[in-house]
ROLUM-739208 format. One record per residue (C-alpha): residue number from 0; y, z, x. Coordinates in nm, 2 decimals, decimal comma, padded with zeros to 4 digits, always signed. Layout:
BEGIN
<atom k="NUM" yy="Y" zz="Z" xx="X"/>
...
// end
This chain:
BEGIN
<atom k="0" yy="+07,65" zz="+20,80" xx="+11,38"/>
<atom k="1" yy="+07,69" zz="+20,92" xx="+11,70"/>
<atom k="2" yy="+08,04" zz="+21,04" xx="+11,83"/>
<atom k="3" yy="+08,12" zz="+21,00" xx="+12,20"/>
<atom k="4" yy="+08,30" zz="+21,28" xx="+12,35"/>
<atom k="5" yy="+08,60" zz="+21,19" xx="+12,60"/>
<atom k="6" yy="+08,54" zz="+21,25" xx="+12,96"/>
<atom k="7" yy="+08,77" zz="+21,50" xx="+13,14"/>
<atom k="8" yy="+09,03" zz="+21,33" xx="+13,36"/>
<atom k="9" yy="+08,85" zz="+21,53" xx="+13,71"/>
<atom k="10" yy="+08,52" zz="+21,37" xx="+13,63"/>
<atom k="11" yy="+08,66" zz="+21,02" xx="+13,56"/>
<atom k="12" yy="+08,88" zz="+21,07" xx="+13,91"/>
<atom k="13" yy="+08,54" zz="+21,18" xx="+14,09"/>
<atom k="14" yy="+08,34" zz="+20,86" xx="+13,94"/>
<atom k="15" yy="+08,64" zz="+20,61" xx="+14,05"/>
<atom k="16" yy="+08,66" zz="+20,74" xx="+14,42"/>
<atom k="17" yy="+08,31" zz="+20,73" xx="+14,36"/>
<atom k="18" yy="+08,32" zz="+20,34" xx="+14,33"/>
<atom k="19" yy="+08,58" zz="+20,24" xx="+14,57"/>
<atom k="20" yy="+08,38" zz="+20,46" xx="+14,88"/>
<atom k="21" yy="+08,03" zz="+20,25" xx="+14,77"/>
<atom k="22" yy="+08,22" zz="+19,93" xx="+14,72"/>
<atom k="23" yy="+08,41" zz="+20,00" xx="+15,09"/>
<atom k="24" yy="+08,07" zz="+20,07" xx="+15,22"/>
<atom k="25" yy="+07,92" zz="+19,79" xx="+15,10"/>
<atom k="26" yy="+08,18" zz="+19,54" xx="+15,21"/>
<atom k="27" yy="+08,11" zz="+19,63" xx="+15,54"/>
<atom k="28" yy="+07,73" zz="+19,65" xx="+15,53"/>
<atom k="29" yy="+07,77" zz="+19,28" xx="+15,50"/>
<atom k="30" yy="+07,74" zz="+19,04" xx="+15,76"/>
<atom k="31" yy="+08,02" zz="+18,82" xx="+15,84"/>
<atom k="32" yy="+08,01" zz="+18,45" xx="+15,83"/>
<atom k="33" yy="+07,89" zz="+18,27" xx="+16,16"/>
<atom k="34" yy="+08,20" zz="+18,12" xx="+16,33"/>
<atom k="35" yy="+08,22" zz="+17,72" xx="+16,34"/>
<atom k="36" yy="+08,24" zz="+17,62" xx="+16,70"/>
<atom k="37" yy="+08,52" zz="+17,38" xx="+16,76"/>
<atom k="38" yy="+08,44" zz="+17,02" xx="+16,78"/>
<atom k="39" yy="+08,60" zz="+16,81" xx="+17,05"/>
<atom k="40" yy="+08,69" zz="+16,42" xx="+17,04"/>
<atom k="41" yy="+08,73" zz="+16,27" xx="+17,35"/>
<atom k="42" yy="+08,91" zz="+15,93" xx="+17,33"/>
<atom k="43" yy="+08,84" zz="+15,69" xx="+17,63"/>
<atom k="44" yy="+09,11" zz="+15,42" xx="+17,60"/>
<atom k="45" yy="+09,17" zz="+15,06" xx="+17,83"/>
<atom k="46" yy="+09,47" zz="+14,92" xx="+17,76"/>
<atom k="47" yy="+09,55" zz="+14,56" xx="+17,73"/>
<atom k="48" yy="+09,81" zz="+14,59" xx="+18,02"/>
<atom k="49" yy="+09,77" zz="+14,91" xx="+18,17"/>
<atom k="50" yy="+10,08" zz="+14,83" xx="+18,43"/>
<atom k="51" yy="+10,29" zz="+14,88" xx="+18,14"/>
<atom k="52" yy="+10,43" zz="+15,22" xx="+18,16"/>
<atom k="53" yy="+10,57" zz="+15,24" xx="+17,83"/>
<atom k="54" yy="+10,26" zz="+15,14" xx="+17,67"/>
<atom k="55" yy="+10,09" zz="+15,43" xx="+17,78"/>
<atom k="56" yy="+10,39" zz="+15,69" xx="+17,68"/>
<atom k="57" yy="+10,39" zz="+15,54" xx="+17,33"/>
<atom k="58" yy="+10,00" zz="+15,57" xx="+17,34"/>
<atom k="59" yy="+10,02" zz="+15,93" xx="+17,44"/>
<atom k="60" yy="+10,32" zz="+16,03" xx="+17,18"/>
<atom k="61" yy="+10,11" zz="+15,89" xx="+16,91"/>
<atom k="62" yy="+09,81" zz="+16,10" xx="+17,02"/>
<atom k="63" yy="+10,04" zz="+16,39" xx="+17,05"/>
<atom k="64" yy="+10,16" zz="+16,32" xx="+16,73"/>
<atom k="65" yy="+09,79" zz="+16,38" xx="+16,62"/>
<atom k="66" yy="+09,88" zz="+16,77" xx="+16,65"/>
<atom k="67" yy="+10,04" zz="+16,78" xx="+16,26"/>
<atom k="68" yy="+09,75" zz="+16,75" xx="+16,12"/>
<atom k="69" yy="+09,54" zz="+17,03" xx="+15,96"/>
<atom k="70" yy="+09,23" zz="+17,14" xx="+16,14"/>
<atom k="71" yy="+09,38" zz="+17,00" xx="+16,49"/>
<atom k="72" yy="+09,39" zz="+17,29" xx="+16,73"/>
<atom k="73" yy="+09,51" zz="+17,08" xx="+17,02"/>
<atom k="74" yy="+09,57" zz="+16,74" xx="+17,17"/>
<atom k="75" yy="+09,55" zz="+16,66" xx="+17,58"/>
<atom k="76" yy="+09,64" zz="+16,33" xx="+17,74"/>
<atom k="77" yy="+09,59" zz="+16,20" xx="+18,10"/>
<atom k="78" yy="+09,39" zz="+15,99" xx="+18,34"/>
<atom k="79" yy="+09,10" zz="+16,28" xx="+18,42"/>
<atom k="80" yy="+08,89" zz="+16,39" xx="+18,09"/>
<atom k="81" yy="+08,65" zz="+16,68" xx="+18,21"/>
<atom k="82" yy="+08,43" zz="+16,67" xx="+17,90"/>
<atom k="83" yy="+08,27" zz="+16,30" xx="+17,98"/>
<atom k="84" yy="+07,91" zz="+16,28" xx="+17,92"/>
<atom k="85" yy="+07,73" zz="+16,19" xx="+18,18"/>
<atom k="86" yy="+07,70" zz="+15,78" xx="+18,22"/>
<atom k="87" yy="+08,06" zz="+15,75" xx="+18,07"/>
<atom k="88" yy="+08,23" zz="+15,42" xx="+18,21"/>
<atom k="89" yy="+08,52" zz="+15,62" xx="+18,42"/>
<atom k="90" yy="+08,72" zz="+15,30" xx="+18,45"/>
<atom k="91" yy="+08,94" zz="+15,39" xx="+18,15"/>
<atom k="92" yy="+09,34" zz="+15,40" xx="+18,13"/>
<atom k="93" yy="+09,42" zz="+15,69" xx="+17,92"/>
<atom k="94" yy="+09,19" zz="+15,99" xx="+17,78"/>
<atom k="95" yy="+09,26" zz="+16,17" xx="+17,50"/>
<atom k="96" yy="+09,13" zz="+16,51" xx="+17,39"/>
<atom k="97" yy="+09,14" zz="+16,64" xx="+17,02"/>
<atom k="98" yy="+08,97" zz="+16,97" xx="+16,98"/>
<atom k="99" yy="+08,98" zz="+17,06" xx="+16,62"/>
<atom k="100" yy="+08,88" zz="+17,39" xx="+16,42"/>
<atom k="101" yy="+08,54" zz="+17,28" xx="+16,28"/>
<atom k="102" yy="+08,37" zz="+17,00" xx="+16,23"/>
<atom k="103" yy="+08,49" zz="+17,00" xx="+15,89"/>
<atom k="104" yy="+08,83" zz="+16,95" xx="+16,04"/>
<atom k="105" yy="+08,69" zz="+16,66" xx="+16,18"/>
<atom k="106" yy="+08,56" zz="+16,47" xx="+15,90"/>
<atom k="107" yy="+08,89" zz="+16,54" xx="+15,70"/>
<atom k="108" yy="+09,10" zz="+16,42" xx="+16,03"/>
<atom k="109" yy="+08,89" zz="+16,08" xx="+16,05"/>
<atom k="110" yy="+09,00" zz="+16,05" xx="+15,68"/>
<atom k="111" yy="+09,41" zz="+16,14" xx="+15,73"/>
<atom k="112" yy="+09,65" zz="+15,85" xx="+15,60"/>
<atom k="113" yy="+09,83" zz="+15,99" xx="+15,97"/>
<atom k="114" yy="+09,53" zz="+15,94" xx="+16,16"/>
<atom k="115" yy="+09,44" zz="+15,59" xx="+16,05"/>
<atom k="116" yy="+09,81" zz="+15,44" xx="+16,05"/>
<atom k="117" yy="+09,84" zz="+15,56" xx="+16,44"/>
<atom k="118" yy="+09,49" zz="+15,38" xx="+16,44"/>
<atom k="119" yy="+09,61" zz="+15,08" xx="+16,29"/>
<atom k="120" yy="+09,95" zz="+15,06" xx="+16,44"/>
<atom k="121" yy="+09,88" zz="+15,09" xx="+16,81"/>
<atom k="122" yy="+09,52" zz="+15,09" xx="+16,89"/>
<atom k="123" yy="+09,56" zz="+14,71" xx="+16,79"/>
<atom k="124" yy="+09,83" zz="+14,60" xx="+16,96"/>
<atom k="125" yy="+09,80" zz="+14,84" xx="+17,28"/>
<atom k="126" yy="+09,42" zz="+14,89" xx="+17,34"/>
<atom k="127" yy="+09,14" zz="+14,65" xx="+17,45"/>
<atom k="128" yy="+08,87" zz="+14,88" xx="+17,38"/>
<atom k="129" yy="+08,79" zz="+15,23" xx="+17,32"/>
<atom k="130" yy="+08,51" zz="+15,46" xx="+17,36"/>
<atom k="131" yy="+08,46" zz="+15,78" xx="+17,13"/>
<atom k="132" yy="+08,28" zz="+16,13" xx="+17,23"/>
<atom k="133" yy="+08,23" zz="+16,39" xx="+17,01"/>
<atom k="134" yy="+08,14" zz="+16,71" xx="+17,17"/>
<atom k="135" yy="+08,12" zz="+17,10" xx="+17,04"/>
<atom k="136" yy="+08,15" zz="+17,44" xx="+17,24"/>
<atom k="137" yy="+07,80" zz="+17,56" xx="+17,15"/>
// end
């Protein structure tokens, strides 16, 4: 049977710093993760009676209200929407902009109980129709 003699404290010292330097060095051998771009919705909205002033303010604090939930970076309103692809019907009431973190963000936001109630609640009883663009930053 063989007996195993104890290492000093110095060389057990030497072999942990050892570690940690190759394990530091390693870490930052690796590459990082590529960066999501951020994903944009723009929202083209005509309203059923676009005259109505408070219709649209109660439009645009529902979209702002948008803002609470995760992966939503920000939320713009207002008649001019510079992301519009190009054939977009520019005849629209209100424009909305969403820009969220990833696209991830995206699919979880189409999926938010928040998301569809404002959806439901005033999209039928203030909108005629609605146009959706998606667009990313790369």
């Amino acid at each position: 049977m063989r007996r195993f003699r104890e290492s000093s404290p110095i060389r057990l010292g030497a072999f942990a710093r050892l570690a940690i330097c190759s394990s530091i060095l390693l870490g930052a051998c690796q590459t990082a993760p590529p960066v999501s771009s951020t994903v944009t919705r723009v929202v083209l909205i005509w309203m059923k009676h676009p005259e109505r002033s408070a219709d649209r303010a109660q439009l645009t604090r529902a979209a702002h209200s948008l803002r609470m939930i995760p992966g939503v970076l920000r939320v713009q309103t207002g008649r001019t929407v510079p992301r519009l692809p190009s054939g977009a019907d520019r005849s629209f009431d209100l424009g909305v902009m969403i820009t969220f973190r990833d696209r991830a963000a995206l699919q979880r936001y189409e999926k938010d109980p928040r998301h569809l109630e404002a959806m439901r609640r005033y999209l039928q009883s203030l909108v005629r129709r609605y146009e959706i663009y998606n667009t990313t930053d790369r």
